[in-house]
PQR file with spaces between the fields and no chain letter, atoms N, CA, C, O and H, PARSE charges and radii, in Angstrom:
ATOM       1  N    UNK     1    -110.236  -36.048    1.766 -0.4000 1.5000
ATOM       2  CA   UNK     1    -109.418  -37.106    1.244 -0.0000 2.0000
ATOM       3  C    UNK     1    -110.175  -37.948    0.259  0.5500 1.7000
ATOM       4  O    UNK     1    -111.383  -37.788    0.083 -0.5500 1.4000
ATOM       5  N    UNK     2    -109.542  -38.746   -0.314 -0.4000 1.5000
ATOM       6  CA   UNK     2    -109.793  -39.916   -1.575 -0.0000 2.0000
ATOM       7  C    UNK     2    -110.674  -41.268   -0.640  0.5500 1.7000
ATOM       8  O    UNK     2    -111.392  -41.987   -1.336 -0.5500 1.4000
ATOM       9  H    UNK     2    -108.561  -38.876   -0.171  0.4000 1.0000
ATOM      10  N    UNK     3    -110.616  -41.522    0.597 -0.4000 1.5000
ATOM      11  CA   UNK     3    -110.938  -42.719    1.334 -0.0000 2.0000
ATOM      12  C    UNK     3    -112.147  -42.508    2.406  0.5500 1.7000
ATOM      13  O    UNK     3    -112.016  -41.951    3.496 -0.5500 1.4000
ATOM      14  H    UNK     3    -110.033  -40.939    1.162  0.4000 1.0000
ATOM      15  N    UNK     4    -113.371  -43.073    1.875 -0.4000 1.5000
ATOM      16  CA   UNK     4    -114.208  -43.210    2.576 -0.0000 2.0000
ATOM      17  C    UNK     4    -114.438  -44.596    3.584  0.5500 1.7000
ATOM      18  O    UNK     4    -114.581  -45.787    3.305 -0.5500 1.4000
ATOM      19  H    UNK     4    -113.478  -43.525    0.990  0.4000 1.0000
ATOM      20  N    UNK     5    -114.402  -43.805    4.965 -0.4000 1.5000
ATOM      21  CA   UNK     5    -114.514  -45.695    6.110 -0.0000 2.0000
ATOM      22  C    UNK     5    -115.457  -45.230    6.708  0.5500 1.7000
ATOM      23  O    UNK     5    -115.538  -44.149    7.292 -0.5500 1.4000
ATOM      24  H    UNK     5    -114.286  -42.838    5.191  0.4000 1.0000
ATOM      25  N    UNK     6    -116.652  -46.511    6.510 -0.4000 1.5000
ATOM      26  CA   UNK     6    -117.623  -46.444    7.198 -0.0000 2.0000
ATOM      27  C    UNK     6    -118.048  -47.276    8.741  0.5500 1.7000
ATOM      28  O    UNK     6    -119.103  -47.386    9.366 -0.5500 1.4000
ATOM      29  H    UNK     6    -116.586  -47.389    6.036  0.4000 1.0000
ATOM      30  N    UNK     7    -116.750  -47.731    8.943 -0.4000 1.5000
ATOM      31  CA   UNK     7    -117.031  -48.286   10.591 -0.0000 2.0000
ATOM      32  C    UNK     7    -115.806  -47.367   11.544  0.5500 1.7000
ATOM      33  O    UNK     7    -115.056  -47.820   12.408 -0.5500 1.4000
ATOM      34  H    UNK     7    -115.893  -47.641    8.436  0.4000 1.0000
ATOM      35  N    UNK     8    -115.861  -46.660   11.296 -0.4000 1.5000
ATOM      36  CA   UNK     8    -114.518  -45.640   11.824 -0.0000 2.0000
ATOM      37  C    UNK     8    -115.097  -44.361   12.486  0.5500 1.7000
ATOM      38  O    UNK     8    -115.594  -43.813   11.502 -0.5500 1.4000
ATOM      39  H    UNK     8    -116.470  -46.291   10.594  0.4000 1.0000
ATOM      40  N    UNK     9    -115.378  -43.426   13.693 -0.4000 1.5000
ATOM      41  CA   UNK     9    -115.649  -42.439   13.850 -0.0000 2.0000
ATOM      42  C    UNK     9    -114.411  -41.152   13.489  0.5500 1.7000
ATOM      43  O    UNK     9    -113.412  -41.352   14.180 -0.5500 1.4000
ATOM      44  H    UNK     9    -114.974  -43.871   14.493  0.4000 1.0000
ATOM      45  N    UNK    10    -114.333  -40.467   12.986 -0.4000 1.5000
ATOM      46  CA   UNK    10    -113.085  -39.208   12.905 -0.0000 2.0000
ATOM      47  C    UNK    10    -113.983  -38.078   13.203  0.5500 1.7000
ATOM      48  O    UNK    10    -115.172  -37.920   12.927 -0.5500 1.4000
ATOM      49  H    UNK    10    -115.145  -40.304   12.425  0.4000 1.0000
ATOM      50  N    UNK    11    -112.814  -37.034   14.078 -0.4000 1.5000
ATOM      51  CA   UNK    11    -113.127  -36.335   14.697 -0.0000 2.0000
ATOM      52  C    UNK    11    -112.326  -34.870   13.865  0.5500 1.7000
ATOM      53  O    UNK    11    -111.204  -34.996   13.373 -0.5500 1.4000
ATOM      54  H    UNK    11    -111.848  -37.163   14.303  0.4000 1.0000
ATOM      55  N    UNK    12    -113.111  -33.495   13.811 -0.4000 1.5000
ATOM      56  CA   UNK    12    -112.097  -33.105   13.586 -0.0000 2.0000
ATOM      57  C    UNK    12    -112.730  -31.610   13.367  0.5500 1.7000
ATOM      58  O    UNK    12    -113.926  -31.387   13.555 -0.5500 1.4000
ATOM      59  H    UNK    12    -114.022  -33.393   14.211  0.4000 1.0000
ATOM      60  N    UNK    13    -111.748  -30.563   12.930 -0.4000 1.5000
ATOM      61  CA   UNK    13    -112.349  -29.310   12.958 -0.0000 2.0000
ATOM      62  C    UNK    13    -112.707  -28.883   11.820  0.5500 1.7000
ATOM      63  O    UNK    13    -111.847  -29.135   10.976 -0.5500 1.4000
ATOM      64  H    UNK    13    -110.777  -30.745   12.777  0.4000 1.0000
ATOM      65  N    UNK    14    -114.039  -28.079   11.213 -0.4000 1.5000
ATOM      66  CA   UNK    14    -114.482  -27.120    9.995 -0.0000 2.0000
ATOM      67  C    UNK    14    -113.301  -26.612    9.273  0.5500 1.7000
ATOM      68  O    UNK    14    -113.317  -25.623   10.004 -0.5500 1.4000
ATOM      69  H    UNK    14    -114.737  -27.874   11.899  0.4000 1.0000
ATOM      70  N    UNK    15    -112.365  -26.402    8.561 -0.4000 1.5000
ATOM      71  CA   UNK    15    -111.365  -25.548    8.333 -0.0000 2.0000
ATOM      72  C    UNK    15    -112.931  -24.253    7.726  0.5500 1.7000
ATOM      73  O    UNK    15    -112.701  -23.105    8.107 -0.5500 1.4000
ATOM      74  H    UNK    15    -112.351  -27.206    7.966  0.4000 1.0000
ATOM      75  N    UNK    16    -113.777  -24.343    7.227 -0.4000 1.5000
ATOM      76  CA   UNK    16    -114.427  -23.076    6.830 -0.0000 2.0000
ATOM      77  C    UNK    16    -114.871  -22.154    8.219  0.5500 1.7000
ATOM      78  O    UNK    16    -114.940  -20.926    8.184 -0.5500 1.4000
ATOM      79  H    UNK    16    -113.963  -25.276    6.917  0.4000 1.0000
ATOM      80  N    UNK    17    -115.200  -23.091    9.617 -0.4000 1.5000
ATOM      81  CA   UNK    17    -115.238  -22.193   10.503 -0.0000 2.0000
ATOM      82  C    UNK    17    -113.782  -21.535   11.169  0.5500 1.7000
ATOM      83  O    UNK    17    -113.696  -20.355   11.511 -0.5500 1.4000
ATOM      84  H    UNK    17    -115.145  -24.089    9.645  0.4000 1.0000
ATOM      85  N    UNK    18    -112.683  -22.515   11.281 -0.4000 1.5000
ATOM      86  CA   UNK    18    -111.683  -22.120   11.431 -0.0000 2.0000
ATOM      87  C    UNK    18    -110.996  -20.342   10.688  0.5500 1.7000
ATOM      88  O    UNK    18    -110.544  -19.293   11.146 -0.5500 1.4000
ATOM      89  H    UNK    18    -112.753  -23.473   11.003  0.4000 1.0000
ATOM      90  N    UNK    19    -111.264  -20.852    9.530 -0.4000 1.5000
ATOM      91  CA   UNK    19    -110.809  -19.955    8.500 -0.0000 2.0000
ATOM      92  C    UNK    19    -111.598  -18.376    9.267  0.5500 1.7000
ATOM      93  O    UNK    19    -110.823  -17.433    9.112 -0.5500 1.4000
ATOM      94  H    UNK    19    -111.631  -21.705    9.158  0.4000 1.0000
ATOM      95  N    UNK    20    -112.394  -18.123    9.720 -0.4000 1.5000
ATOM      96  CA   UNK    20    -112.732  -16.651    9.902 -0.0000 2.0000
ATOM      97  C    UNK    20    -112.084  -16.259   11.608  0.5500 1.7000
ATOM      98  O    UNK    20    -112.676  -15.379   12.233 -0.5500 1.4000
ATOM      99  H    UNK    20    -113.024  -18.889    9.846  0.4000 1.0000
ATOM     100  N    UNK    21    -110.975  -16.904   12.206 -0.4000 1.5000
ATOM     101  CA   UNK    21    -110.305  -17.202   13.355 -0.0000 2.0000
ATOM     102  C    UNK    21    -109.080  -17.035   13.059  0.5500 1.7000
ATOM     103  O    UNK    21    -108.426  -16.129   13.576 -0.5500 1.4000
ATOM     104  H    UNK    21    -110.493  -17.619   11.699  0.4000 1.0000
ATOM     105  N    UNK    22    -108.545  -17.921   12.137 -0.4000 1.5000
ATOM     106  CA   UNK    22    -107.200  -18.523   11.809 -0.0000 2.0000
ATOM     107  C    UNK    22    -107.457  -18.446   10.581  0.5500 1.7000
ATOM     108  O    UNK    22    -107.816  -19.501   10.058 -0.5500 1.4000
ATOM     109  H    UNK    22    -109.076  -18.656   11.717  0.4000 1.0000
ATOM     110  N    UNK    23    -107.372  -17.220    9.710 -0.4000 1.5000
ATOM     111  CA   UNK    23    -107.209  -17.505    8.069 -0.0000 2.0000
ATOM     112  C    UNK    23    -106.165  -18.554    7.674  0.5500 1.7000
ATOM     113  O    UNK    23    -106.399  -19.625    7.115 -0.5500 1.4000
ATOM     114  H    UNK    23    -107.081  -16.363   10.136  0.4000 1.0000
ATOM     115  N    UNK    24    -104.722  -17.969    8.137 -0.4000 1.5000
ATOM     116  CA   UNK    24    -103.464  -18.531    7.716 -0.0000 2.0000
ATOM     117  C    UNK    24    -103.530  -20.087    8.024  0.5500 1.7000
ATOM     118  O    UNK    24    -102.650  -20.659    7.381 -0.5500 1.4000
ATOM     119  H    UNK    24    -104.532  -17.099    8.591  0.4000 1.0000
ATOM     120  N    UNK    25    -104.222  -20.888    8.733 -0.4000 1.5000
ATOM     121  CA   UNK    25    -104.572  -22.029    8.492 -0.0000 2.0000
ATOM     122  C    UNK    25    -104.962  -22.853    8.175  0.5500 1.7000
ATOM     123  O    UNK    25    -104.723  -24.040    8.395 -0.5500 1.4000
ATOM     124  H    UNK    25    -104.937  -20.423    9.256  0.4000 1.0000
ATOM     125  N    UNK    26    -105.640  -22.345    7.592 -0.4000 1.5000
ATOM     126  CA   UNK    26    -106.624  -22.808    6.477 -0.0000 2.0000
ATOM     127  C    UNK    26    -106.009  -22.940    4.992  0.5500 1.7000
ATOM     128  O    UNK    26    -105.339  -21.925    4.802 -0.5500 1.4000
ATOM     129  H    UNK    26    -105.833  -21.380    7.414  0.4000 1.0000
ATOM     130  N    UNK    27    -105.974  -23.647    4.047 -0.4000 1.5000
ATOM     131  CA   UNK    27    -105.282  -23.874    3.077 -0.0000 2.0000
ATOM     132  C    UNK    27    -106.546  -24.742    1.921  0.5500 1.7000
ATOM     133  O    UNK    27    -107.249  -25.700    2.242 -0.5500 1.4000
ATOM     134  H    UNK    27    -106.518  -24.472    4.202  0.4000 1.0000
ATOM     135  N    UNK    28    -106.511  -23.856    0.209 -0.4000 1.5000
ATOM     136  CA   UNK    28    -107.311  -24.705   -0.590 -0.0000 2.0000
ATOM     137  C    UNK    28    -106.767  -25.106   -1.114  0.5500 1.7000
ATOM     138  O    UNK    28    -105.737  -24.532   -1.467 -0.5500 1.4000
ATOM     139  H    UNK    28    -105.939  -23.078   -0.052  0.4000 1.0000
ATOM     140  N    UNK    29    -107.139  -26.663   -1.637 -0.4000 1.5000
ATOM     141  CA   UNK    29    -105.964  -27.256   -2.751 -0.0000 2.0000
ATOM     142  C    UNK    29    -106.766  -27.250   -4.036  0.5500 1.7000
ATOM     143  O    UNK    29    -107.841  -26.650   -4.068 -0.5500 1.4000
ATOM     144  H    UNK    29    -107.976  -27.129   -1.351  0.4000 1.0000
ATOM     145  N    UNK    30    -106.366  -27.797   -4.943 -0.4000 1.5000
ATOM     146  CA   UNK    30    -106.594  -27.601   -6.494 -0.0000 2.0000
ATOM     147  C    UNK    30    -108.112  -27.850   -6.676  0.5500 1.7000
ATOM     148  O    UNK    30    -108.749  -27.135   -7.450 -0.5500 1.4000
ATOM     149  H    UNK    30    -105.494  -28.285   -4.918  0.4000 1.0000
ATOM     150  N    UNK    31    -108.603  -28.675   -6.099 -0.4000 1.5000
ATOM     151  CA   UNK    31    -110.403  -28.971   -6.589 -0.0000 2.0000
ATOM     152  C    UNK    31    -110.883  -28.071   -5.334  0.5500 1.7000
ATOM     153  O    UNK    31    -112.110  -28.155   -5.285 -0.5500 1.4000
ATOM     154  H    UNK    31    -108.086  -29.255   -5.470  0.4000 1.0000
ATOM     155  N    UNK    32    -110.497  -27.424   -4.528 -0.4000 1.5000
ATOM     156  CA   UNK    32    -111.552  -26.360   -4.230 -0.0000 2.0000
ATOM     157  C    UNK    32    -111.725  -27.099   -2.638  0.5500 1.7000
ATOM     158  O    UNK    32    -112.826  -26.893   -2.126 -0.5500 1.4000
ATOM     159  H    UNK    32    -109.501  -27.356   -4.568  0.4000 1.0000
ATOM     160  N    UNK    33    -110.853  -27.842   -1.908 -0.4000 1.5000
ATOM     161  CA   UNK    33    -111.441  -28.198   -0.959 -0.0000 2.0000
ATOM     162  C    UNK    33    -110.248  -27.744    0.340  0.5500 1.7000
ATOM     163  O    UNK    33    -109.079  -27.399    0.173 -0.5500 1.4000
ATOM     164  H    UNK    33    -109.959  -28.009   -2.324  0.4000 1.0000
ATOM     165  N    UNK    34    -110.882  -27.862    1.422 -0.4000 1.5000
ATOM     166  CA   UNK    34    -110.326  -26.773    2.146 -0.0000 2.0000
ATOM     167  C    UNK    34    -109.675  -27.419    3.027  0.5500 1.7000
ATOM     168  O    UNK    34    -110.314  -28.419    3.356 -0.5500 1.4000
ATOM     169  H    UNK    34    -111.832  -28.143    1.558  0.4000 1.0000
ATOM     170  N    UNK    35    -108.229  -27.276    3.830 -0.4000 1.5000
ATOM     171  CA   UNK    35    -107.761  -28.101    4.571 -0.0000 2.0000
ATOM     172  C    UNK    35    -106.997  -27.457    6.062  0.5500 1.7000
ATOM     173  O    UNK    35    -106.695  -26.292    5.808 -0.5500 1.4000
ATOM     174  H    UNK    35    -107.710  -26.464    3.562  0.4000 1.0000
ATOM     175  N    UNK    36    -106.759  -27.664    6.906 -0.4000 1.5000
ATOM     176  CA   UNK    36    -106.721  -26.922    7.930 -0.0000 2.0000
ATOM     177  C    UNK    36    -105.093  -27.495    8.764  0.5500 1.7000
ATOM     178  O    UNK    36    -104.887  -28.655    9.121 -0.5500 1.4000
ATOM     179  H    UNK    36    -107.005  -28.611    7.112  0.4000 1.0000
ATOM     180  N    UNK    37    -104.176  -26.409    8.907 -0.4000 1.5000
ATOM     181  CA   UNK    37    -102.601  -27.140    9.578 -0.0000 2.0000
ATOM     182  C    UNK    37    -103.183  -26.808   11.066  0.5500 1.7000
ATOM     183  O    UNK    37    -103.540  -25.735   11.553 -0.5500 1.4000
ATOM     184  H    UNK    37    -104.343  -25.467    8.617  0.4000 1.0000
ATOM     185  N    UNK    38    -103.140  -28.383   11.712 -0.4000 1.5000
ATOM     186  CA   UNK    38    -103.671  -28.487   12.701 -0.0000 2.0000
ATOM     187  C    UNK    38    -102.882  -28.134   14.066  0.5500 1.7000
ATOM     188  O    UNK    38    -103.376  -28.119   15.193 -0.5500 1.4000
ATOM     189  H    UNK    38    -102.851  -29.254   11.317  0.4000 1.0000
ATOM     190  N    UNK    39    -101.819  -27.912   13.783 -0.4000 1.5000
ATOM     191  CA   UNK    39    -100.537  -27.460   14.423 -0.0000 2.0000
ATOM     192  C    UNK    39    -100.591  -25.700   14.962  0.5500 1.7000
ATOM     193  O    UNK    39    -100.284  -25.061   15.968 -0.5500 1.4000
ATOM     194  H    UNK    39    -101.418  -27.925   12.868  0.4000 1.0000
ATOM     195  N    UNK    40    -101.130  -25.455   13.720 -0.4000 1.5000
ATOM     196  CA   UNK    40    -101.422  -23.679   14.066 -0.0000 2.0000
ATOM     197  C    UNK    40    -102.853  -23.287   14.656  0.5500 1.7000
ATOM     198  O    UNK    40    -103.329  -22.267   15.155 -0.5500 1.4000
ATOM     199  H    UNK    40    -101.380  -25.974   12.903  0.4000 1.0000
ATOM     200  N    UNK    41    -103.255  -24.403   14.406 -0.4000 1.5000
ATOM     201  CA   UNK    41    -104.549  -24.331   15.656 -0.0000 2.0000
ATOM     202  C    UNK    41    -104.630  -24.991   17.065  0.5500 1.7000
ATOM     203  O    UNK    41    -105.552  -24.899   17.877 -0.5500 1.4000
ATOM     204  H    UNK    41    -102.868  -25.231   14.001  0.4000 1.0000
ATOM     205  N    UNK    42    -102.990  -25.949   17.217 -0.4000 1.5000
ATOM     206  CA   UNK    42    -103.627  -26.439   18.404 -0.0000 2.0000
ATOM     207  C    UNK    42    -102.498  -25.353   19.412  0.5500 1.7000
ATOM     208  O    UNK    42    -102.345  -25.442   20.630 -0.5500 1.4000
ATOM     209  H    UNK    42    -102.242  -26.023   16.558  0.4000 1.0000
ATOM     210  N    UNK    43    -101.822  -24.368   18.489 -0.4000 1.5000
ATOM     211  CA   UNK    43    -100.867  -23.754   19.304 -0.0000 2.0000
ATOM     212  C    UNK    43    -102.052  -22.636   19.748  0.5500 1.7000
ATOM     213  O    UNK    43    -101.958  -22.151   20.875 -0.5500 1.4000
ATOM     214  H    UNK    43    -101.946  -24.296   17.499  0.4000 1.0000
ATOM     215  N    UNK    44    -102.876  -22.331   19.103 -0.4000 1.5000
ATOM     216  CA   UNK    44    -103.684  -21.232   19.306 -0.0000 2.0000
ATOM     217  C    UNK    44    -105.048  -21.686   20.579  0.5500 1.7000
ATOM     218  O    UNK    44    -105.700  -20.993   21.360 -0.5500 1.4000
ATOM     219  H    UNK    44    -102.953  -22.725   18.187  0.4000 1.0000
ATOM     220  N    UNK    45    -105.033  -22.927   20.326 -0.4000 1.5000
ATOM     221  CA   UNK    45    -105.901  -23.750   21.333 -0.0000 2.0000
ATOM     222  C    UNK    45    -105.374  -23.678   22.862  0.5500 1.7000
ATOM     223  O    UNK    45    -105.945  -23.265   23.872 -0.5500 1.4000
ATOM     224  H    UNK    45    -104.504  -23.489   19.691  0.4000 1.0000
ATOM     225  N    UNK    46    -104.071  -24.230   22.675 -0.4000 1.5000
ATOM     226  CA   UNK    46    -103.172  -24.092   24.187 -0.0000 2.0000
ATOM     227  C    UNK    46    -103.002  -22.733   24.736  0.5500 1.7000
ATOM     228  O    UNK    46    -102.782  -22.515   25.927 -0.5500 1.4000
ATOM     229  H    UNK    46    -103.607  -24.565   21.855  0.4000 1.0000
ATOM     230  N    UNK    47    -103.118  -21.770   23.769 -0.4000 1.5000
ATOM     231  CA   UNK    47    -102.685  -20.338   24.732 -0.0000 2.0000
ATOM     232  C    UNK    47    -104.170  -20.184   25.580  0.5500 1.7000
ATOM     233  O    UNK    47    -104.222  -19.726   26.722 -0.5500 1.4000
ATOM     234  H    UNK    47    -103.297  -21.947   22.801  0.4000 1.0000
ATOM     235  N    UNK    48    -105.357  -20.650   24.812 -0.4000 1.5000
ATOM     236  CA   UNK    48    -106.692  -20.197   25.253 -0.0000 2.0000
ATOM     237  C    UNK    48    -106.760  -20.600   26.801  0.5500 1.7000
ATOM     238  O    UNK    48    -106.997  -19.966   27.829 -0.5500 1.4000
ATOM     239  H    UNK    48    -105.315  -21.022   23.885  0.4000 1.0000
ATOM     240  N    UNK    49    -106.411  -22.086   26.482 -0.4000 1.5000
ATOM     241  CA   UNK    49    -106.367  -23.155   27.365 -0.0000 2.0000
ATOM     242  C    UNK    49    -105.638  -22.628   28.785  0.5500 1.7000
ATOM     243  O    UNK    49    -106.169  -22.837   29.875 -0.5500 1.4000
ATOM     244  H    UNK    49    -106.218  -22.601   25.646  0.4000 1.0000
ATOM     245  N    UNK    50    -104.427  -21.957   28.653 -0.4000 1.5000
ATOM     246  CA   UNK    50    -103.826  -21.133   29.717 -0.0000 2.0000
ATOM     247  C    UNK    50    -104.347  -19.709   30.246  0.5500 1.7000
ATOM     248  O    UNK    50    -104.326  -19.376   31.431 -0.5500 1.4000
ATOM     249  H    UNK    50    -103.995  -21.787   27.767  0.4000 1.0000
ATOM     250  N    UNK    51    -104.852  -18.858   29.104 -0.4000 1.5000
ATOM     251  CA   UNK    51    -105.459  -18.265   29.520 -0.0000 2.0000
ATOM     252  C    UNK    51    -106.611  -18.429   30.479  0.5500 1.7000
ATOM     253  O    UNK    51    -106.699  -17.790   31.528 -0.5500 1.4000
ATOM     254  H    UNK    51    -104.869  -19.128   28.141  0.4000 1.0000
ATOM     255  N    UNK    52    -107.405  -19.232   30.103 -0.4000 1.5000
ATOM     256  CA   UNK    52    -108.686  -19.788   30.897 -0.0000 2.0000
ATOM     257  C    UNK    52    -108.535  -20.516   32.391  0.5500 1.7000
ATOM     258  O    UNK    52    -109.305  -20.490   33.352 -0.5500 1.4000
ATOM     259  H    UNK    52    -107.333  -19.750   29.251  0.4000 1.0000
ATOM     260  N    UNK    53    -107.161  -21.218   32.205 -0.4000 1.5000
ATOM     261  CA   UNK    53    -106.596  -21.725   33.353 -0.0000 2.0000
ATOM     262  C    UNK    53    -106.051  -20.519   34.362  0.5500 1.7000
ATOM     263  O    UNK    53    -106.435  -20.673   35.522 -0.5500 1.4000
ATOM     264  H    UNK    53    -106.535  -21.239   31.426  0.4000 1.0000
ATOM     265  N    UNK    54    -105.196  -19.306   34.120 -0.4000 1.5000
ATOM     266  CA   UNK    54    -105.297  -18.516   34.862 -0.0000 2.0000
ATOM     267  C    UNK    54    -106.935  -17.917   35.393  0.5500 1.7000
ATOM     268  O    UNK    54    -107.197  -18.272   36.542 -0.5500 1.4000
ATOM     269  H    UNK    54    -104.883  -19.180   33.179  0.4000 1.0000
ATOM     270  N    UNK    55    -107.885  -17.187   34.796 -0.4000 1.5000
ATOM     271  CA   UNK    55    -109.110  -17.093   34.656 -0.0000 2.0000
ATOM     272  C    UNK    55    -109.930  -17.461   36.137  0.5500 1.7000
ATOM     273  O    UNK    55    -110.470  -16.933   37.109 -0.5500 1.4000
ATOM     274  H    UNK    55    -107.672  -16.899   33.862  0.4000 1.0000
ATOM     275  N    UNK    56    -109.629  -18.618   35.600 -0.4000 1.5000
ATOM     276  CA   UNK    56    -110.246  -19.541   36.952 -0.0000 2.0000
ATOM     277  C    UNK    56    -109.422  -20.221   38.050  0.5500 1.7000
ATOM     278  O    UNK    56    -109.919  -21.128   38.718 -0.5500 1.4000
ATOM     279  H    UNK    56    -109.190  -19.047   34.810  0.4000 1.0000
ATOM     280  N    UNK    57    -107.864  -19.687   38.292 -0.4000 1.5000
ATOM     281  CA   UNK    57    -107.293  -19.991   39.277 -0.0000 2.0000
ATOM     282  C    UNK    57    -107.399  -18.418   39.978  0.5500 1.7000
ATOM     283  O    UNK    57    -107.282  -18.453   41.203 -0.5500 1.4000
ATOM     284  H    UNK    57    -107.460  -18.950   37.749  0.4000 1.0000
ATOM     285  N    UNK    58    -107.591  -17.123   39.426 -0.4000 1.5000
ATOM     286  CA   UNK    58    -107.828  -15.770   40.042 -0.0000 2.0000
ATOM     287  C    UNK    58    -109.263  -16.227   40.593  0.5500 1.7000
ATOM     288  O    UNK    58    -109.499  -15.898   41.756 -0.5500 1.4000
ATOM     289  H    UNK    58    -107.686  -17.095   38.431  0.4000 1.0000
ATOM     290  N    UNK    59    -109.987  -16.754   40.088 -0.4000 1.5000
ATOM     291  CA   UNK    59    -111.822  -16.464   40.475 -0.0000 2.0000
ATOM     292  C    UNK    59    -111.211  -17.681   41.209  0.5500 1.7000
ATOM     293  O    UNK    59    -112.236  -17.683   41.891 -0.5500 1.4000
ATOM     294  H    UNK    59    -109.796  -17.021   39.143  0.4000 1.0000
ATOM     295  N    UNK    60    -110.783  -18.307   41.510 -0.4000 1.5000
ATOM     296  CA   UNK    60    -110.686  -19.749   43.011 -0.0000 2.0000
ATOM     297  C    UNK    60    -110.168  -18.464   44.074  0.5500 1.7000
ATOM     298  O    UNK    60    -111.052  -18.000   44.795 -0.5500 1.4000
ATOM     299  H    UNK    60    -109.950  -18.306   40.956  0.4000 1.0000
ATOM     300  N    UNK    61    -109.223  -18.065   44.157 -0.4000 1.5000
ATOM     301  CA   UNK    61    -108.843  -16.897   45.188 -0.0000 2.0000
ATOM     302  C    UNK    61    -108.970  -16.341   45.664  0.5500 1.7000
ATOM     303  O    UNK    61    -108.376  -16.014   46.691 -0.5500 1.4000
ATOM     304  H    UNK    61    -108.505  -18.442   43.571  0.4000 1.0000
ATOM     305  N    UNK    62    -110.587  -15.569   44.721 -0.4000 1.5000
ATOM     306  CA   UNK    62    -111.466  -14.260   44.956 -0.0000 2.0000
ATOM     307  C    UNK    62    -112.580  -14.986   45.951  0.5500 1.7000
ATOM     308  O    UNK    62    -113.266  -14.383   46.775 -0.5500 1.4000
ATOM     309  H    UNK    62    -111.070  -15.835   43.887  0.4000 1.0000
ATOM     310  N    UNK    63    -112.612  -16.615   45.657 -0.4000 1.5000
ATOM     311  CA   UNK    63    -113.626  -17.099   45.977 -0.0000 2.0000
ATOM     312  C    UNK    63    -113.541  -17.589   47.557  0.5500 1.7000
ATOM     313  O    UNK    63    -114.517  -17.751   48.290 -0.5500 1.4000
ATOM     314  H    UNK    63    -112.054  -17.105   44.988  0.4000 1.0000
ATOM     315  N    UNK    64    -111.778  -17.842   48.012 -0.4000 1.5000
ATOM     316  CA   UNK    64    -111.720  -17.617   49.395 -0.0000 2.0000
ATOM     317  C    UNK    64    -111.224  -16.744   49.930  0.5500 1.7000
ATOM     318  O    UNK    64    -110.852  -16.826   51.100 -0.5500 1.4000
ATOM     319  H    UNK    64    -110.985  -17.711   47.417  0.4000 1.0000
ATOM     320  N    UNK    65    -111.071  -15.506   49.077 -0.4000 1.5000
ATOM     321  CA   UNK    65    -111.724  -14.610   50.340 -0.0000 2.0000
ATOM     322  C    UNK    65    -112.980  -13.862   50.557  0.5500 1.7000
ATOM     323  O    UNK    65    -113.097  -12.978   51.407 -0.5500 1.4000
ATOM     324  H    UNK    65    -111.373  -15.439   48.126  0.4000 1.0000
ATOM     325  N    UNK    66    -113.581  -14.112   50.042 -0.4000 1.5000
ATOM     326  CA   UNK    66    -114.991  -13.616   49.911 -0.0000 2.0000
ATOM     327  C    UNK    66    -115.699  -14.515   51.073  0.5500 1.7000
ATOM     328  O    UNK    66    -116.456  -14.131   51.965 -0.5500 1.4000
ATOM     329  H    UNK    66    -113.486  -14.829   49.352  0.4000 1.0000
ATOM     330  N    UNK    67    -115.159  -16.003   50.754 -0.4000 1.5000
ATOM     331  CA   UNK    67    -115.242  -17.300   51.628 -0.0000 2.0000
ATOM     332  C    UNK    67    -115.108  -16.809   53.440  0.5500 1.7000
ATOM     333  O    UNK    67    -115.970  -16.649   54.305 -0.5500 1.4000
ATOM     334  H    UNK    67    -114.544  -16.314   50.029  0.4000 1.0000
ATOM     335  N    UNK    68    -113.989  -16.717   53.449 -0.4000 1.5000
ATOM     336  CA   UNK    68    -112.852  -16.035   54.776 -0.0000 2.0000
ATOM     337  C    UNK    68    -113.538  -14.273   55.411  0.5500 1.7000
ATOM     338  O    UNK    68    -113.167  -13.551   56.336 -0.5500 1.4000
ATOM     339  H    UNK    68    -113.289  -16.848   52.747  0.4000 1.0000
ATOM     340  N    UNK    69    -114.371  -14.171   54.643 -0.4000 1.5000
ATOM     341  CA   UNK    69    -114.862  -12.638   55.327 -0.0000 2.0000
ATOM     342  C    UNK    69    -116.189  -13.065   55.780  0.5500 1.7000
ATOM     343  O    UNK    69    -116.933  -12.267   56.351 -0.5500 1.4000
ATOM     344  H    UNK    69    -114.673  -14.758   53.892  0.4000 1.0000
C-alpha cells in the first residue's frame, strides 16, 4: 500500500510464499507488487484446520485403547 504507520503492528501473509501453494491467489498489480485474496487462503487454511482436527481426534482414540489394554 501507499501508507506507512509506524506505531501499528500488522500481521499478515508473504503472497511470494503463498504463491508456490496457492498460485491463483496471488495477484500482481501494475508496479510489480504482489497481493494475496485472503479469502482463498483462509478457505484453504480451514480445510487444513479440519483435517488436522480429525488427525488428532483418531490418534486421541488409538490412544485409549492402547491406554485400556
Amino acid at each position: 500500500g501507499s501508507e506507512i504507520t509506524l506505531d501499528k503492528k500488522h500481521y499478515g501473509l508473504s503472497a511470494q510464499e503463498i504463491e508456490s501453494i496457492l498460485p491463483e491467489a496471488v495477484h500482481t498489480n501494475p508496479n510489480g507488487y504482489k497481493g494475496l485474496c485472503y479469502q482463498d487462503v483462509f478457505v484453504l487454511a480451514l480445510k487444513a484446520i479440519q483435517e488436522l482436527t480429525n488427525t488428532v481426534n483418531d490418534l486421541d482414540e488409538k490412544i485409549k485403547i492402547l491406554e485400556e489394554n
